[in-house]
Every structure is written in C-alpha cells, then in structure tokens.
C-alpha positions in Angstrom: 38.9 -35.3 23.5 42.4 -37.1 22.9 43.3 -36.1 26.4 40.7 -37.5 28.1 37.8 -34.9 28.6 34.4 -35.5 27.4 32.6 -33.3 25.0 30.8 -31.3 27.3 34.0 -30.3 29.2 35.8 -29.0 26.3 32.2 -27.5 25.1 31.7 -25.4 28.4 35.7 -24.8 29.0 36.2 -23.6 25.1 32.7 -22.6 24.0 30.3 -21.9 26.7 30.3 -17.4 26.1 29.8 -18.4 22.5 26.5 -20.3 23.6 25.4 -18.3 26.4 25.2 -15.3 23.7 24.1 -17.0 21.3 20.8 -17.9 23.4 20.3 -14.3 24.7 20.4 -13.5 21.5 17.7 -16.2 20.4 15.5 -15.2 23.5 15.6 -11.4 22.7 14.5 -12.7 19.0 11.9 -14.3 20.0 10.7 -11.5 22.8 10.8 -9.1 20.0 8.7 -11.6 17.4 6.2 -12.8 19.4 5.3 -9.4 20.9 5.5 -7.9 17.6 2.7 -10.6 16.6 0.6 -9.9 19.9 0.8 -5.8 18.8 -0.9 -7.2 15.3 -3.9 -8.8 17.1 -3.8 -6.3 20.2 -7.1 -3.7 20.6 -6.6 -0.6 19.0 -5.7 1.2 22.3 -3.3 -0.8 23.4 -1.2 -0.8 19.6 0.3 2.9 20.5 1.7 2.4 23.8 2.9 -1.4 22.8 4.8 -0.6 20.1 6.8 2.4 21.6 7.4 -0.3 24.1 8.7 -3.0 21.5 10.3 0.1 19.6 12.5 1.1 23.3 13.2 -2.6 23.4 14.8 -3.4 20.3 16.7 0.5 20.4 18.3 -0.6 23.7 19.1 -4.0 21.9 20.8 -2.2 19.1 22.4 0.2 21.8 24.0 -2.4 23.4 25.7 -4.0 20.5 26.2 -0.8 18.7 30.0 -1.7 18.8 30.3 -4.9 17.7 27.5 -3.9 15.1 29.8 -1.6 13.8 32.6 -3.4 14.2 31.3 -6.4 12.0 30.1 -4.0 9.3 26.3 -5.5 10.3 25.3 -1.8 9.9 27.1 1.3 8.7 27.9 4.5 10.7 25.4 6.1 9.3 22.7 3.4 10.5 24.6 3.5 13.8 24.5 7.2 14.7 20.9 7.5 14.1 20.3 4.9 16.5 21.8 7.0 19.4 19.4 10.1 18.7 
C-alpha cells in the first residue's frame, strides 16, 4: 500500500487464485453437505440413486485434486489409488 494502491488492488493483483479457489472449494463443501442432508430426509426411493450421485460428485472432486492431495500429504498413495478404481 506504500506505493499508492489500495487494498483491493494488491488483494486481486497478489491474491485473487488464492480466493477464487478457496470459494470453489467452499461451494463444492456446501453442495456436498447440504445434499448429503437432503439424502437423510429424502423418501426411501430416491436414497439409492441420490447417493451414487453425491458419491460420483465428491469422487470427481477427489479426482481432480488427486495431485495436489498427494502432493500435500492430505492423503496417502494408498488412499489415492483407490480413488482412481
């Protein structure tokens, strides 16, 4: 800010992938929670077919960020293969 730029320009110059991931993330979060919630109170024949569907969410979730996953040591190779099968 010593060189004249507000906040918010040295926010979105320096910062602004950091935030924009960080609220995808928050969003898929939430996605997954609140449908895992609905699933709870859903009628029985709808529970199957929901939860593959939250299931094939959160997989693709954990797809997509295998590598940093790994990476980061958030889970082990182990962990990480069996979510490619």
């Amino acid at each position: 800010m010593g060189e004249g730029q507000s906040i918010y320009q040295i926010w979105m110059r320096d910062y602004n992938d950091l935030v924009q991931a960080v609220a995808h993330s928050h969003a898929e979060r939430l996605i997954f929670e609140f449908n895992y919630n609905d699933i709870k109170t859903a009628k029985p024949c709808l529970r199957d077919i929901l939860s593959e569907l939250l299931l094939n969410y959160g997989l693709n979730i954990l797809k997509r960020e295998l590598g940093w996953l790994l990476s980061n040591e958030i889970i082990n190779q182990k962990a990480g293969k069996n979510v490619l099968v």
